[in-house]
N, C-alpha and C positions, 0 to 999 in steps of 0.2 A: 122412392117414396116421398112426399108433403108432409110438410109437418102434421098436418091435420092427417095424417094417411098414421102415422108414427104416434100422434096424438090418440088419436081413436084407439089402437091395435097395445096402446101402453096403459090404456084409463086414466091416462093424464091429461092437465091441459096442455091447449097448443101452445101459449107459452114457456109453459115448461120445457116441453118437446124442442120448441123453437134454440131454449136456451141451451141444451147437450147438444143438440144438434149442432148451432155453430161450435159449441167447443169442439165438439168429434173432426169438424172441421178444419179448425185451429190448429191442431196438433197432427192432421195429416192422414188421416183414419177414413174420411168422407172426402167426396168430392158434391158439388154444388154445381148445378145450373138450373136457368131460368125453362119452365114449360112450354113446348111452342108455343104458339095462341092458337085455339081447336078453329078457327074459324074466324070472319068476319064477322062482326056486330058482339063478339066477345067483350064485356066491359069491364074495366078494373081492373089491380095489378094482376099478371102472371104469374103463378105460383111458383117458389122455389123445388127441385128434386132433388134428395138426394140420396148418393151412391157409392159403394164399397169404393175406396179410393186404387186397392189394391197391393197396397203394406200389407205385409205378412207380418203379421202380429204373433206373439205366442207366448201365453204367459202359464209358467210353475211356479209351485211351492211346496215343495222347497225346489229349489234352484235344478234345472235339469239341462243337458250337454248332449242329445239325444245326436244334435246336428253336427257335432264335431267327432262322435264315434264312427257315424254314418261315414264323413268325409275321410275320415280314416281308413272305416275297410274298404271302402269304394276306391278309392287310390290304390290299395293293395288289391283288390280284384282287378283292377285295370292296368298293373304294370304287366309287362311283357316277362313274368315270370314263370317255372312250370308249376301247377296248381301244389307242388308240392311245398313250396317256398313261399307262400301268402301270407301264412300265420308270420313268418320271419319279415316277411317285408311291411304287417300288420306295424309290428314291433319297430321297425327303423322308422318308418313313418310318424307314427306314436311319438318317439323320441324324436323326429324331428318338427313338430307340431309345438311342442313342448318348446324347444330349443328355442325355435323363433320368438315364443311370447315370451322367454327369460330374456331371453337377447336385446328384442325392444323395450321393457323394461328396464333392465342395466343403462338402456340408451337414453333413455328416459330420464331416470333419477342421478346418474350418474356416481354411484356410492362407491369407488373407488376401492381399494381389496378389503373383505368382506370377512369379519371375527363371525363367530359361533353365533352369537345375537341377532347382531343386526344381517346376516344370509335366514335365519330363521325370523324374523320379522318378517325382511321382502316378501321369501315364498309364501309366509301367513295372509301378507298383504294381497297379494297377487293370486293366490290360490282361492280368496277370497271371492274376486270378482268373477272366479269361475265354477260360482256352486258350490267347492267342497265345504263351505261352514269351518272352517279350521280354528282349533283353541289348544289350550295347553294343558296337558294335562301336569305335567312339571314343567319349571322354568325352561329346559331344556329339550323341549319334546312337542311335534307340533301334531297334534293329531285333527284325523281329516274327519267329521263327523257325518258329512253327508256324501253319496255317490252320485254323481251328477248322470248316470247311466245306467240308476237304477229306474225300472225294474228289468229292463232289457240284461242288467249280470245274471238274475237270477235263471238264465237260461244256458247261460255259458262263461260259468262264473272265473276259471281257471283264465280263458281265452282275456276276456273282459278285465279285468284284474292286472295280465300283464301288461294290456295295453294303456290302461291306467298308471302302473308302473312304470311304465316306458314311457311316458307324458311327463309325470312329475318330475324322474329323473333328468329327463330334457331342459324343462323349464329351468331346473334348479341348474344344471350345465350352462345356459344360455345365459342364467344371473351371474356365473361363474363365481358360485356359490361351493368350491372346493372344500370347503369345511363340515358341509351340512351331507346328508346324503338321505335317499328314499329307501324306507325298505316295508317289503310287504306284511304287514300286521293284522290279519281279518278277523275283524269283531262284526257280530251280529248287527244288523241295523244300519253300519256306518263304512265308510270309504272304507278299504282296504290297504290303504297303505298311509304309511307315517312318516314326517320327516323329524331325524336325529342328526346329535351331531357327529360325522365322521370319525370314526374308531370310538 
């Protein structure tokens, strides 16, 4: 589309149009080139077009992990297991998903062995950047408020739940966060599972 194409279709001016438009551009979103010219005896500038760039873009709120459940059971549908064994290898996968993001993490910050506090900090931190909303409900208690996989639990909530389980337990392994532990807490509304400290 022209800005004037974009202009018109928005009730905007082309100006305006002009000015999103190179932003959408800026940031990666659009791509841009020039019009061919229709012909000889065409006169004046050739108009800009512009086009989905082709990023997959995707935005929630609250915060959604639709694409890492996906990769999970997809992985577990595709090992070389007997269909009896899936839901099991759902779960190691889960925990191994998990594992990796603690591990680079640890590698990351470098926090060295890890009291009650600060392993419940990290995972807060970290748990963070992946949807669950996590706050305290006591100083010692990290509850997860949001399901990054809802509404897809409300189907198969048992299933969904432990793979969520088997995620955060990972993470929090991979922090080698030995002190803290996940365990499954389901309140209406909110993640399903909590992190406390060990015993």
């Amino acid at each position: 589309m022209t800005r004037e194409d974009v202009a018109d279709g928005m009730g905007i001016s082309r100006k305006l149009a002009a000015f999103h438009l190179e932003k959408l551009v800026t940031v990666g979103l659009l791509r841009v080139q020039v019009e061919p010219s229709a012909g000889r005896g065409r006169v004046g500038r050739r108009p800009k077009v512009y086009e989905l760039s082709g990023v997959d873009l995707q935005i929630a709120v609250p915060h959604r992990q639709h694409d890492l459940l996906a990769s999970i059971l997809l992985e577990a549908m595709l090992s070389d297991l007997p269909e009896t064994d899936v839901r099991s290898a759902a779960h190691r996968i889960a925990h191994e998903y998990g594992l990796r993001v603690g591990a680079a993490e640890r590698c990351r910050v470098r926090p060295g062995r890890l009291g009650v506090e600060r392993a419940l900090s990290l995972a807060e931190s970290l748990l963070q950047r992946y949807g669950f909303e996590p706050g305290r409900d006591a100083p010692t208690a990290v509850r997860l408020r949001n399901c990054p996989f809802h509404p897809i639990v409300a189907r198969a909530p048992a299933l969904v739940c432990a793979l969520n389980h088997a995620f955060v337990t990972g993470l929090l392994d991979g922090l080698e966060a030995c002190r803290a532990q996940a365990t499954l807490a389901p309140r209406a509304g909110e993640c399903c599972v909590e992190v406390l400290p060990r015993g």
